[in-house]
VMD Tcl script that draws the C-alpha trace (Angstrom):
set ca {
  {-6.19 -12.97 -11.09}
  {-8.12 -10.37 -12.59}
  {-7.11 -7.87 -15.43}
  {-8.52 -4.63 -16.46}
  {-10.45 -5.87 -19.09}
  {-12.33 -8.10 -16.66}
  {-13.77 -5.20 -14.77}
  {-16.54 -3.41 -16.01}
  {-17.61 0.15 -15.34}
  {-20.39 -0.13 -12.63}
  {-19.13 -3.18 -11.02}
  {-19.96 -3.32 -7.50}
  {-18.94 -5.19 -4.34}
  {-19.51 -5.74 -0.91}
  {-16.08 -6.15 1.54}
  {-17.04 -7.58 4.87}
  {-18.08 -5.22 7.85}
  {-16.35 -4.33 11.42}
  {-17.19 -2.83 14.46}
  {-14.84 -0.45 16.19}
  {-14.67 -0.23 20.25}
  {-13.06 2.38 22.27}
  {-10.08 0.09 22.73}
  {-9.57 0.11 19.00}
  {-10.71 3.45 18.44}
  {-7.89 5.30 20.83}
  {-5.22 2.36 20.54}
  {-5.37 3.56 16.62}
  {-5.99 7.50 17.54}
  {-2.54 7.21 19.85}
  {-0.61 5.73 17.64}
  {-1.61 7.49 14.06}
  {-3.97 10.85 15.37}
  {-3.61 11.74 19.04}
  {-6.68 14.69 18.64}
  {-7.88 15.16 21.96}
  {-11.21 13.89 20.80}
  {-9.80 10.34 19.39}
  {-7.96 9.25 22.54}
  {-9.15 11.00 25.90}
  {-12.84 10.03 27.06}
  {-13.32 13.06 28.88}
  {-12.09 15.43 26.29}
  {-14.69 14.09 23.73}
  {-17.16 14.22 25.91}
  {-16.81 17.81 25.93}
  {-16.61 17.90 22.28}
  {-19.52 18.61 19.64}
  {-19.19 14.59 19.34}
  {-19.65 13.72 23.33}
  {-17.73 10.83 22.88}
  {-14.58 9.52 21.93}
  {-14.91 9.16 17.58}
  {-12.67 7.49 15.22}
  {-10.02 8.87 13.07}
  {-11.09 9.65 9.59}
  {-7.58 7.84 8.69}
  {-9.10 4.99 10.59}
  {-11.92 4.09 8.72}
  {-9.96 4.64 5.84}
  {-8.05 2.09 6.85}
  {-10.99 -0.76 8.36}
  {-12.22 -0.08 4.81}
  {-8.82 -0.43 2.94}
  {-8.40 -3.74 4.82}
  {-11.49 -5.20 3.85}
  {-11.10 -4.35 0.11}
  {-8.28 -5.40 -0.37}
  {-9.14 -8.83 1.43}
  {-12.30 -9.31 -0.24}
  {-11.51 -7.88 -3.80}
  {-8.19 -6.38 -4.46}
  {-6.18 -9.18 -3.48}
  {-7.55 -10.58 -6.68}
  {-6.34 -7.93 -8.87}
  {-3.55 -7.16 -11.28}
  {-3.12 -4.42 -8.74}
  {-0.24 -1.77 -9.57}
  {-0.80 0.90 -7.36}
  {-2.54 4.01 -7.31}
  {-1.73 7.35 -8.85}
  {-3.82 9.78 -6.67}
  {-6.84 9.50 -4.29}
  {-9.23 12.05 -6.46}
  {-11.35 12.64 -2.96}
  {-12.15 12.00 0.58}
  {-15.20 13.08 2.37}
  {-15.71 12.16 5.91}
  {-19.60 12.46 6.51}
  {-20.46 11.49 9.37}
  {-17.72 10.59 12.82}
  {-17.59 6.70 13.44}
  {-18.34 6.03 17.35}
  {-17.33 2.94 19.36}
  {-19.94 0.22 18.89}
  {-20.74 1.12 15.18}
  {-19.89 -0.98 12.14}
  {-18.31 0.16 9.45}
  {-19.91 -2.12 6.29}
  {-17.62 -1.85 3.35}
  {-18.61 -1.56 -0.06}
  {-17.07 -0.40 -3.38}
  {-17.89 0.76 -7.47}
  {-16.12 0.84 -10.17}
  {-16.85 4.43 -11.87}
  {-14.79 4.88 -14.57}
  {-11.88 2.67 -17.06}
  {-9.42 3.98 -19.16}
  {-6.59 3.00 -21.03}
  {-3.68 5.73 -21.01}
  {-2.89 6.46 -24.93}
  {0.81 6.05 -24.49}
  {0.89 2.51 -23.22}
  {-0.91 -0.63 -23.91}
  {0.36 -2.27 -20.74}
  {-2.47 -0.91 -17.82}
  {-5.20 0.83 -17.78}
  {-6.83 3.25 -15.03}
  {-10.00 2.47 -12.96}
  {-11.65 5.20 -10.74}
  {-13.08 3.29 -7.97}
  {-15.17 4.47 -5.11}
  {-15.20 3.19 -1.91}
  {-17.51 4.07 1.30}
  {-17.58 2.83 4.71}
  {-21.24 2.82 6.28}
  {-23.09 3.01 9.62}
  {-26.60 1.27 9.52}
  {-26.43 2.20 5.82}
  {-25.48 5.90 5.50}
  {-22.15 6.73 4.05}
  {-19.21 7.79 6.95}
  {-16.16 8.00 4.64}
  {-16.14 7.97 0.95}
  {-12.91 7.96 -0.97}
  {-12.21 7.76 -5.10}
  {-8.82 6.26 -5.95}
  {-7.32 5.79 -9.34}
  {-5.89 2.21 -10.07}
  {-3.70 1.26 -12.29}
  {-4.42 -1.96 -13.52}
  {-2.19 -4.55 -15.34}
  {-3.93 -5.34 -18.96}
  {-3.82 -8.99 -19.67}
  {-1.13 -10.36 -21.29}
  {1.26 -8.12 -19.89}
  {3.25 -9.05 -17.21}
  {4.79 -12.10 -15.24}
  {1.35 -12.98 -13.40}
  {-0.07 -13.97 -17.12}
  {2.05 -16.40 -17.72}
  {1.20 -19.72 -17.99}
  {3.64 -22.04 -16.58}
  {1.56 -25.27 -16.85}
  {2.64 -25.65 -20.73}
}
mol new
graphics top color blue
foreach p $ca { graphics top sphere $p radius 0.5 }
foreach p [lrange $ca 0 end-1] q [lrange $ca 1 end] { graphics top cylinder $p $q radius 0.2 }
display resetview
């Protein structure tokens, strides 16, 4: 498990990478964001995208997955206070992969506890290398020594 004071400002990662098909695409759209141009062909067709695109909440989510697979999962993780942005900057269509990849910007330790601290962390989902969704999120982040996952139980 990692703590706050094992992640360093300017720490990046790579998270894995998916491809999204129509299937996926309007099974999610249906379900979550039933905008004519997420789940009927012909609609989007007609759109300023011509096809059927993903849901901005969908990528957010491809990329969420991966993080927290790849990186997250390892981390005194307590949540999030606020997502500080989201820009969607370019649609996601079926066929292209989303590659996952993430920064640490910022660390912070809140003045009235020493218990966590607060990371701003950026993380974009890409198409052949140019940004489709970025989104800044502010962990909060056990501090070592803390909590019931620093224990050491092997005496």
């Amino acid at each position: 498990m990692r703590y706050f004071e094992d992640i360093a400002v300017g720490e990046t990662g790579t998270f894995g990478a998916e491809t999204l098909t129509t299937e996926e695409i309007v099974a999610f759209a249906e379900r979550w964001d039933p905008q004519r141009f997420h789940v009927d062909e012909a609609a989007a067709a007609e759109s300023i995208h011509g096809e059927v695109i993903a849901s901005g909440l969908h990528t957010i989510g491809v990329a969420m997955r991966n993080w927290v697979d790849a990186w997250l999962d390892d981390v005194a993780n307590l949540g999030a206070r606020y997502i500080q942005r989201v820009e969607f900057h370019d649609p996601v269509h079926p066929g292209d992969t989303l590659a996952v990849r993430g920064e640490v910007l910022d660390a912070t330790v809140p003045d009235h506890t020493d218990s966590h601290g607060y990371l701003d962390y950026e993380l974009t989902a890409a198409v052949d290398g140019d940004p489709a969704m970025t989104m800044v999120t502010d962990l909060v982040v056990q501090r070592r020594g803390d909590g019931p996952e620093d224990t050491d139980t092997d005496g």
